[in-house]
N, C-alpha and C positions, 0 to 999 in steps of 0.2 A: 385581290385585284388581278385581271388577268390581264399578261403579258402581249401586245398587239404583234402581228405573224413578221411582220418585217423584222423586229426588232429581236424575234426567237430564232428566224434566220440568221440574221448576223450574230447574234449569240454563239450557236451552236456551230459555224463556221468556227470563231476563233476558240471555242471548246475542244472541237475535232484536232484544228492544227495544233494546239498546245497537247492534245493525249499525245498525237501521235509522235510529237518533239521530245516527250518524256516517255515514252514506251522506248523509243532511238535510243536516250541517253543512258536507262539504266544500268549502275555496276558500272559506268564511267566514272572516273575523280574527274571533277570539272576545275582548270585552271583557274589562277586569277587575273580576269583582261580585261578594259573595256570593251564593248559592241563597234561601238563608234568612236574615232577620234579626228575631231575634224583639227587641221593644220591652218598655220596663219595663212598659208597661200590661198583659202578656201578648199582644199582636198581634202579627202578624209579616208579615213582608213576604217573599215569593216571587217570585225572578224566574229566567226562561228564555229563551234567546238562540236565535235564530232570526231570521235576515233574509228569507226565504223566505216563512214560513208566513203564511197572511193571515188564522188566526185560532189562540190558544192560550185554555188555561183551566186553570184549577187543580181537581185532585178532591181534597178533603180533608175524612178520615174525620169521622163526623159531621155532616158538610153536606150536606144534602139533594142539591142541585143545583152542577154545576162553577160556579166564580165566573168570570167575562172578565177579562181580562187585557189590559192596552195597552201597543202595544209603542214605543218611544222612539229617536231617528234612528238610534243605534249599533247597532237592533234585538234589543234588549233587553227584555223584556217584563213587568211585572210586577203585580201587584195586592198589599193589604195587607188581612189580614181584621180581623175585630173581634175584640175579647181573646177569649184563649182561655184557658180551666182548666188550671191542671198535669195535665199528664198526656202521654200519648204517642202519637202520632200517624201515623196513615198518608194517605200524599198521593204523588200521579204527579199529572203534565202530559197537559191532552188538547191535540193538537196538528193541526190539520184534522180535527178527529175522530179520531187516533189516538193513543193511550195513550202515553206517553214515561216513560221512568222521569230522573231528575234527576244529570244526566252527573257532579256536582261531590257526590254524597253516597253514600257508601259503605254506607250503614247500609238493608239490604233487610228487605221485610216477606217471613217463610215464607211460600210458598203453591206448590200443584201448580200451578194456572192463572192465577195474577193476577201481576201482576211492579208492585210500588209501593215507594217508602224510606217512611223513617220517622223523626221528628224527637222531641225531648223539650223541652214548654213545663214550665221547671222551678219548683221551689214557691217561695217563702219558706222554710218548715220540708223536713225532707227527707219525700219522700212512699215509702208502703210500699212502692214497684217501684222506686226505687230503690237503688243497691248504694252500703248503709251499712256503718258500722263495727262490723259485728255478727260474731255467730257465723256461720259459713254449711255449709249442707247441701250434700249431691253430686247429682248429676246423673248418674245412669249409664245408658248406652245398650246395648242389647240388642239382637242380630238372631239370629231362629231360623228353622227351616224349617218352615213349616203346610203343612197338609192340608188345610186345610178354607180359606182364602180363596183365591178363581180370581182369575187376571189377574195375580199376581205373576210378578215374574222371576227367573226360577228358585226358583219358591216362596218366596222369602224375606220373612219380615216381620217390623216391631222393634217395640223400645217403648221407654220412657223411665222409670227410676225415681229418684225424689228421695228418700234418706232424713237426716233432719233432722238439725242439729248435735248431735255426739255420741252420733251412730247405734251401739249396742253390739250387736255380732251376736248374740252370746250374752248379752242379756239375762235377767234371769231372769222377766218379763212383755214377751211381745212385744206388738211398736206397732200399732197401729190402721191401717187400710190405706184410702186413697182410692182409688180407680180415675175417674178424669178425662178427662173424654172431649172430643173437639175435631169443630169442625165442615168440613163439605161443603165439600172442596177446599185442605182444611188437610191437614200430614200428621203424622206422631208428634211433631214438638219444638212444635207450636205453641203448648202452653202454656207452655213455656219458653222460646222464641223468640219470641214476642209478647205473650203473659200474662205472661212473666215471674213465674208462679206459685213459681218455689223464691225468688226473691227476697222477695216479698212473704209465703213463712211465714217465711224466717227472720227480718223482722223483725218480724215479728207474734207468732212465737214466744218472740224476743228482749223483747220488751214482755208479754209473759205474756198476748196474746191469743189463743192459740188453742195447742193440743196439739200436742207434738214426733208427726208423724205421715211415714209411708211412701204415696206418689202414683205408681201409677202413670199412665203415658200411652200408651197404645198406637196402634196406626196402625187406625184408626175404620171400616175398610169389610172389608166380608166380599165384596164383589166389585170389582176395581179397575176393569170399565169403567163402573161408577157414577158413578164421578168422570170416567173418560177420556172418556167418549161427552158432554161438558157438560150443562148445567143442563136440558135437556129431559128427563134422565131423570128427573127428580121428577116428569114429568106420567103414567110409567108407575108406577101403582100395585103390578104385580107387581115390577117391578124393584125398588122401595125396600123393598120386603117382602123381598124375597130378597136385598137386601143388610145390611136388619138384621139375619134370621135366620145369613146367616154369620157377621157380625160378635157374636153374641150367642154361638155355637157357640166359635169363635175364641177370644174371651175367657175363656169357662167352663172350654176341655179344652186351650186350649192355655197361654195367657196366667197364669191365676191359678195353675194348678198349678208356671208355673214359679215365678211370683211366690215361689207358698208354699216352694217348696224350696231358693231362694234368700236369704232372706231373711226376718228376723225378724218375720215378722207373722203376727197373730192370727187365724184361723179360725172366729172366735166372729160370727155376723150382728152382734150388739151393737156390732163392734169393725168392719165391715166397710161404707164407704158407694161410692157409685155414682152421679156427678153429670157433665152435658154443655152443650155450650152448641148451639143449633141442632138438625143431624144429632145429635151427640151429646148433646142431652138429650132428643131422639126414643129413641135408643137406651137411653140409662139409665131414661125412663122403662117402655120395653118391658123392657128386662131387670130393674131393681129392683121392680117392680108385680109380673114374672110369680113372680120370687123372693125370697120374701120372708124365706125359711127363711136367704138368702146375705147379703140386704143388710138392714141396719133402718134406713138412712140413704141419700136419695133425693134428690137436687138435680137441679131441670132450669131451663137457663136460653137463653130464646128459643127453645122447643123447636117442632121442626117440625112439627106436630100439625095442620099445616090439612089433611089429606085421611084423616084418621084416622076411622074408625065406632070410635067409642069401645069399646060394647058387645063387637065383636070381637076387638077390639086387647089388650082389659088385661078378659078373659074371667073371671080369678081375683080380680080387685078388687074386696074387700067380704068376699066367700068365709073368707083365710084370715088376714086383719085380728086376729081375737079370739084364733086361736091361735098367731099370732107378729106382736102390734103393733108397725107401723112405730113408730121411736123421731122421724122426722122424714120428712118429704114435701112439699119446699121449691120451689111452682114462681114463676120471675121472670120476667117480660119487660120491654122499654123498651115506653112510649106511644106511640110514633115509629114504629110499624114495622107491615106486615100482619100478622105473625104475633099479634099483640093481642089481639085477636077470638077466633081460637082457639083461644088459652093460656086466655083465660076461660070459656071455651064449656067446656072440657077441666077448670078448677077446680068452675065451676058441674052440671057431670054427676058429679065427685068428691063433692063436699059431697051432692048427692041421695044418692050412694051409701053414705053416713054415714062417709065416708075421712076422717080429719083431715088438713088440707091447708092448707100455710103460701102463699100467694098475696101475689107482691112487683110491685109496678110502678113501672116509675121514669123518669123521662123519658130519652128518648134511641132513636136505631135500632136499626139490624142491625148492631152495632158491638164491635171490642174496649174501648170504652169503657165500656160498658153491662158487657160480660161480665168484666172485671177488676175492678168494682165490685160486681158480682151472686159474686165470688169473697170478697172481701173480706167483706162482708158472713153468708155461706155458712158459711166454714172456721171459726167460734170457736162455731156452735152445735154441732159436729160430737164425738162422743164427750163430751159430757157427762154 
């Protein structure tokens, strides 16, 4: 069976950071310590061994800037932050300036290019990403062969569907259908590999907050050296144009149609929404804006919109509003982050354009912290 290119990427990242963390350590005695020790206050205390390095630092999500670290005679290293919120967390070691991932935690964060773990500061009460004693949904993974995105290997490309406890195929009213979109350098499980998105409906569904509904997740790029060539290709405006427009093609002829033939879900716009975070609320907003006849329900959250001419981008917005009103057009960002500016820039030319337009801001980065929260919030207006 051959291994699909995304998935040998993020492989071979956290292969490389693990050589190069044990080539550091050898001919060291390794103490005995915890990695992490989180305290009742919610702080937690991080430490990293290295006798050698003559400087380390902690990256932990949501913190601006790595915190220093000091290291102790047995060359142990560690720093303690300030409380932290329940919630979950991504954090790697910078070690001379080089990224370490944390030899003692098994628990990795998905990603094509970043290699980081990831920890849980856990609640008092249970919190929605947590795996309660609820009903639960499935998670089914799909790979087909497209035509239309370049750069796979051997064409192949998947997706991810959630359908909710007590999914009945043969319904006799089929389910309402999300399509979920993940950002720039993520790949198809991200939101259930770090969103943790099927946990959080079934227990939001289990609490009667939000609709038994069908998600899917698909693999976000209509061309894969978007991602492979790194972050400099957002400064080429034709390239991210021509990876939306695969990715838009992708989803419509190849994606949803199997969707629909697989699986009980409704056809009806009404019943149909389309929501991303970053790259993929770029996406969803270009593809839910251009089609309004397919989606009436539109979430974008921290969407990449800063090199967007509005006027050209979302040419039909306004247009066909009267004759198939959006039912919702939900954009959010954190306060914390560039993209701020222009998410409202992108709100304040909607509202000229007399679009009704839900505009969220909430403190926090470029983070899955923000966007598991911007979900939560999201899913219980959705099909009402």
């Amino acid at each position: 069976m051959k291994i699909s290119y995304m998935w040998s990427v993020r492989v071979a990242a956290f292969i490389f950071v693990f050589m190069i963390s044990s080539v550091m350590m050898v001919g060291q005695a390794r103490p005995v310590f915890k990695s992490r020790e989180i305290h009742p206050d919610g702080s937690v205390t991080f430490r990293y061994f290295d006798q050698t390095a003559s400087k380390v630092a902690l990256s932990l999500e949501g913190v601006a800037k790595p915190q220093p670290m000091s290291k102790d005679d047995a060359g142990v290293w560690s720093v303690t932050t300030a409380p932290l919120s329940p919630e979950i967390y991504g954090y790697h070691f910078e070690v001379d300036g080089q990224a370490r991932l944390d030899p003692t935690n098994t628990r990795y964060v998905s990603n094509m290019l970043f290699a980081s773990n990831s920890f849980i500061v856990p609640g008092t009460t249970p919190q929605l990403w947590d795996d309660s004693s609820v009903p639960h949904g499935i998670v089914h993974h799909h790979y087909y062969s497209s035509k239309v995105v370049s750069g796979l290997s051997e064409g192949q490309s998947n997706y991810f569907v959630y359908t909710p406890p007590g999914y009945d195929s043969h319904a006799k009213k089929p389910y309402p259908v999300l399509y979920l979109l993940h950002g720039w350098s993520d790949s198809a499980d991200a939101w259930t590999a770090v969103g943790r998105v099927n946990l959080i409906l079934d227990n939001m569904i289990a609490q009667g907050k939000t609709k038994p509904m069908v998600v899917v997740m698909t693999l976000g790029y209509g061309d894969m050296s978007f991602v492979t060539d790194g972050f400099g290709a957002w400064s080429d405006r034709t390239a991210v144009d021509r990876n939306v427009k695969g990715f838009a093609r992708a989803l419509l002829t190849e994606v949803m149609p199997q969707v629909e033939s697989t699986y009980r879900v409704s056809k009806d716009r009404n019943d149909r929404a389309i929501a991303g975070l970053s790259m993929g609320g770029l996406e969803s907003l270009t593809v839910g804006l251009a089609h309004p006849d397919k989606f009436a329900w539109v979430g974008a959250f921290s969407s990449a919109v800063h090199d967007l001419e509005f006027e050209k981008q979302f040419t039909k917005v306004g247009e066909d509003d009267k004759s198939t009103p959006r039912r919702l057009l939900w954009i959010a960002c954190g306060t914390d982050e560039q993209l701020i500016d222009p998410n409202r820039k992108l709100v304040e030319w909607l509202k000229a354009k007399n679009v009704s337009v839900t505009a969220v801001e909430t403190p926090g980065m470029h983070t899955w912290l923000v966007w598991r929260d911007n979900f939560v919030h999201f899913a219980p207006l959705l099909f009402q």
